[in-house]
N, C-alpha and C positions, 0 to 999 in steps of 0.2 A: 754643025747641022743638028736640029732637034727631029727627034724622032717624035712622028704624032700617034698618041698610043690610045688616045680616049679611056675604056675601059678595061684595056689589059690586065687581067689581076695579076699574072705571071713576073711582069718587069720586076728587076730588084729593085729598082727605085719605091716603085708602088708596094713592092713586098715590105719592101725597110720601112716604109712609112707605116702601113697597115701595123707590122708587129711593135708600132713605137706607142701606138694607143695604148691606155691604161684599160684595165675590166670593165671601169665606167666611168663616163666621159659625160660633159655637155651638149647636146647637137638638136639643130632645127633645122626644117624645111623653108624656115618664111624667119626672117631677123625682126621683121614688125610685129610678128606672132608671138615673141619670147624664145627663148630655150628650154628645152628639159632634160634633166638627166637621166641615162639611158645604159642599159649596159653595153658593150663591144659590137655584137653581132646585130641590134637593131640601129644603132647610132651609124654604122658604117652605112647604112642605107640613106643615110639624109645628105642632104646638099651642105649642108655647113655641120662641122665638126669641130672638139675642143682641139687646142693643141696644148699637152698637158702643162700646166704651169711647174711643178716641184721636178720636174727631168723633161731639161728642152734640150730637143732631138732637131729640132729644125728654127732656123734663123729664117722666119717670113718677112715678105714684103707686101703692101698693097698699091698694085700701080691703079688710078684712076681716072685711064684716057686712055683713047683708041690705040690700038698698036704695042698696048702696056708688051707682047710678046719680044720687042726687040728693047725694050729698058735698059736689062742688062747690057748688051752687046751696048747699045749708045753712052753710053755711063762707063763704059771702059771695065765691068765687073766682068766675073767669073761666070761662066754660063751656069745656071740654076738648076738643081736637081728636079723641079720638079716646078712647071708653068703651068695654073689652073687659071683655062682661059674662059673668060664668060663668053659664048658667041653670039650675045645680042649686041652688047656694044665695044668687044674685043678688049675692056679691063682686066686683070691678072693679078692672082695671089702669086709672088716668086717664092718659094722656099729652097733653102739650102741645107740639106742633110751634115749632119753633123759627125765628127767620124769615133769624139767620144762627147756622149752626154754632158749638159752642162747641168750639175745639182744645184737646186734652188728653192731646198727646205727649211725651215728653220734652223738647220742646226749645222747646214751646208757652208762650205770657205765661201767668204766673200768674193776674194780675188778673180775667178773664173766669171763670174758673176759682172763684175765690174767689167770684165775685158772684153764679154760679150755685149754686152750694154752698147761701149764705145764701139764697138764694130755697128750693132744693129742702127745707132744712131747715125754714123757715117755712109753707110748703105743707102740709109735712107736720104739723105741730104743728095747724094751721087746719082740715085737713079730717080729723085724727083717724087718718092713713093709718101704716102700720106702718112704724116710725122704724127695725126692722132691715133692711128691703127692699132689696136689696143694687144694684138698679140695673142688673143683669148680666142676666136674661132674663127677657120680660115675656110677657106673651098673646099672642098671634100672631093681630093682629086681621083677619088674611088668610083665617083657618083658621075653616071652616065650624063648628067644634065650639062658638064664642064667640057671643054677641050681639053685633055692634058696631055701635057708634053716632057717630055722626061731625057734626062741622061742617065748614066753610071756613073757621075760624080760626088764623091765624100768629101767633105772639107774637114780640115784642122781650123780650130779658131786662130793659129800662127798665119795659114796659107790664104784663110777669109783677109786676114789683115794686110796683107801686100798688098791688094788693090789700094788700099786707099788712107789719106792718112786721118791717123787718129785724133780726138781732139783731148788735151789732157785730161785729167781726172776729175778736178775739179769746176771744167767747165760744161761737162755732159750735162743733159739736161735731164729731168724725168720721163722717160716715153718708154710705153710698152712694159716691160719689166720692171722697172721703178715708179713708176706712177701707181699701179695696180698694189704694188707691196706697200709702195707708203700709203697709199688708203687706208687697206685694212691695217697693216699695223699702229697707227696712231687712232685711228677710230676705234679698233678693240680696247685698246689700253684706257682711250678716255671714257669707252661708254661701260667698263669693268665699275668704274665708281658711282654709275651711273643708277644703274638695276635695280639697286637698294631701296630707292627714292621713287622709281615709277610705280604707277597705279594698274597698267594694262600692259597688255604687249604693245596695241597700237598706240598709244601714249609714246612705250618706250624706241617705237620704231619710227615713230613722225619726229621724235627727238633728234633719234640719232641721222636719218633724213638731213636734218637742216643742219647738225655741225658739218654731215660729209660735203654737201654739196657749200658751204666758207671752204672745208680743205682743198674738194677739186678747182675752185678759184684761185687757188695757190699757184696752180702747175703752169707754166710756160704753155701747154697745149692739154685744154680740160679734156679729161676722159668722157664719154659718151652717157647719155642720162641712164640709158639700160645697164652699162656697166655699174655705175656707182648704186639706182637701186637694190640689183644683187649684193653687193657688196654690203648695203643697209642690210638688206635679210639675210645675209648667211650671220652677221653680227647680234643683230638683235634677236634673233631666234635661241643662238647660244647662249644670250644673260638671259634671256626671261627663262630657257628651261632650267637653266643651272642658279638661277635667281638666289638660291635658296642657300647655297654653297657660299653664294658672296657673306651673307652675313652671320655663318656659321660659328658658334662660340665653341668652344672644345677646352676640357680637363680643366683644373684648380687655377691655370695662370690667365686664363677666360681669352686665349688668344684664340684666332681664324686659321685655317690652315692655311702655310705661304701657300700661294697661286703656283702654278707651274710657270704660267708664262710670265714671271715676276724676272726684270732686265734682272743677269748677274752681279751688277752691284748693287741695288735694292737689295736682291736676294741678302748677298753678305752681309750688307748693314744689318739690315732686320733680323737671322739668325746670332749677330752677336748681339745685339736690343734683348732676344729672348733668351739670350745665354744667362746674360748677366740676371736678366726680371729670374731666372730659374734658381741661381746661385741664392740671390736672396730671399726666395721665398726658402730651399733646404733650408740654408740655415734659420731662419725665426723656423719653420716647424720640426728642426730637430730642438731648438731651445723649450718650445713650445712644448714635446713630448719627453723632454727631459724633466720640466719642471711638473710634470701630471707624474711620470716615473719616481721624481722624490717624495713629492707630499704622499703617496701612497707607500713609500717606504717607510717612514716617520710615524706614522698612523699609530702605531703600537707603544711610539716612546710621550705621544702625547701628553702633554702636562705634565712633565718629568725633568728635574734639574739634573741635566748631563754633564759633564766633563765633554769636551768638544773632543778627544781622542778618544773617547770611548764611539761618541757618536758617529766619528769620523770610519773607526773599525767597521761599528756595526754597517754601516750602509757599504761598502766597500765588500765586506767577507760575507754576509749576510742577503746584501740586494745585488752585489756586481757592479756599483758606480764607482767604478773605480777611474775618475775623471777629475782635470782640473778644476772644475768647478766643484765639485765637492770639497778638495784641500783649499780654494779662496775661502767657499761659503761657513766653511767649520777649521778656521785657523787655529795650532795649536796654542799660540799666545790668549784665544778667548777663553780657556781656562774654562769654567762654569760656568754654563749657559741653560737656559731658561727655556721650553721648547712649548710651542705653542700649543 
């Protein structure tokens, strides 16, 4: 039995969620309106809310059709922590509170990532919920304008998975989580080479516009036009400010500084590339500053027929070259030599 709680800020259901929001979030009152980012305490106030992408606390659904309230229970799932019911035409965001975060940062294990994927995609298949739903902002089950209905239920991503079964690895599709990441990450990477070559920012953002929107053709179930524009602006705003950086020359070997977001094996290849351009450039300008180091020791014996050990002493006990190349360059077999 779900308890009808509407506004209750008290429920730990509502509580878990409220404290799962980041400082600052995404949120609007109107989705035709756009979004704007907002800190915590005004964001809670809007009817739609981010739910954070780099630490997902909740595995949402979007049911869209009357009754979405009994999905779960018909679909054979796990009753939902938390039913944000529209009460004009009885639709429903289902989310399921999670009982440890899943990290989904750059630098985060894949693995959790993947397991959650295969759950959120079989959810969705199970209770009929909309396979485009992007994952990015859901009902704001805080906001008096929703039904909400709540339990005390935490899931483990193990105890999500016994409802239903999984579909292997390789045959998941991109939705929600993976469609959003491979956007932007194939779109930053291609439009990093990009920068160099534009004229404007709007130049460089109607560009990258038209590669995203070939990528989101890609997907099994294309993301939303409003999602993929942001996605255009949050990319292109970062090459045109940092524009400058892309084609940065620094110190005597005239290279760029690696990128940070440069893949780990690019990385490696290209630090030994500059390893080795390094080795040779030391040595020619240790050669380089050895051979300014002798002519300027010489200077004194100018025009003077030497004996090559005597020569050999003097630049040795006298300037400190005491180096293989001075025993090739002055061999004791040359006997009398002629100094320029």
């Amino acid at each position: 039995m779900l308890e009808l709680l509407s506004t209750d800020p008290q429920h730990p259901a509502l509580q878990r969620f409220k404290n799962s929001l980041p400082r600052w979030l995404h949120c609007t009152d109107d989705l035709n309106h756009g979004i704007k980012r907002r800190d915590k305490s005004q964001a809670i106030q809007c009817r739609y809310v981010e739910l954070y992408p780099r630490r997902i606390t909740h595995l949402a659904l979007d049911i869209d059709r009357p009754h979405a309230l009994f999905a779960a229970l018909d679909a054979n799932l796990p009753p939902p922590t938390l039913i944000v019911e529209n009460p004009s035409n009885r639709h429903a965001h289902l989310l399921y509170a999670l009982a440890e975060p899943v990290s989904a940062g750059k630098n985060s294990h894949q693995a959790p990532q993947d397991y959650l994927r295969a759950i959120q995609c079989a959810y969705t298949q199970a209770a009929g919920a909309d396979a485009g739903f992007t994952h990015f902002i859901t009902k704001n089950p805080l906001h008096p304008h929703w039904h909400t209905h709540a339990t005390d239920r935490v899931y483990s991503l193990a105890e999500l998975a016994e409802y239903v079964k999984l579909q292997p690895r390789a045959r998941v599709k991109p939705s929600g989580l993976g469609r959003n990441s491979t956007l932007f990450e194939t779109l930053r990477h291609w439009a990093y080479g990009l920068v160099a070559t534009a004229t404007s920012y709007e130049v460089l953002l109607a560009t990258i516009e038209a590669q995203a929107e070939a990528l989101n053709a890609t997907f099994p179930v294309a993301l939303p036009v409003r999602e993929v524009r942001s996605t255009c602006k949050s990319v292109a705003k970062f090459c045109w400010v940092n524009r400058h950086r892309f084609g940065q020359r620094v110190g005597v070997m005239g290279f760029a500084p690696i990128p940070p977001w440069m893949p780990a094996a690019e990385r490696q290849a290209e630090e030994a590339k500059r390893e080795a351009a390094g080795g040779q450039h030391r040595g020619q300008q240790r050669a380089t500053d050895f051979e300014a180091r002798l002519a300027q020791a010489l200077k004194p014996l100018a025009g003077q027929r030497l004996h090559a050990r005597y020569v050999r002493d003097y630049l040795i006990r006298q300037n400190g070259l005491r180096t293989q190349t001075v025993f090739s360059r002055f061999p004791l077999s040359a006997g009398m030599i002629q100094l320029p």
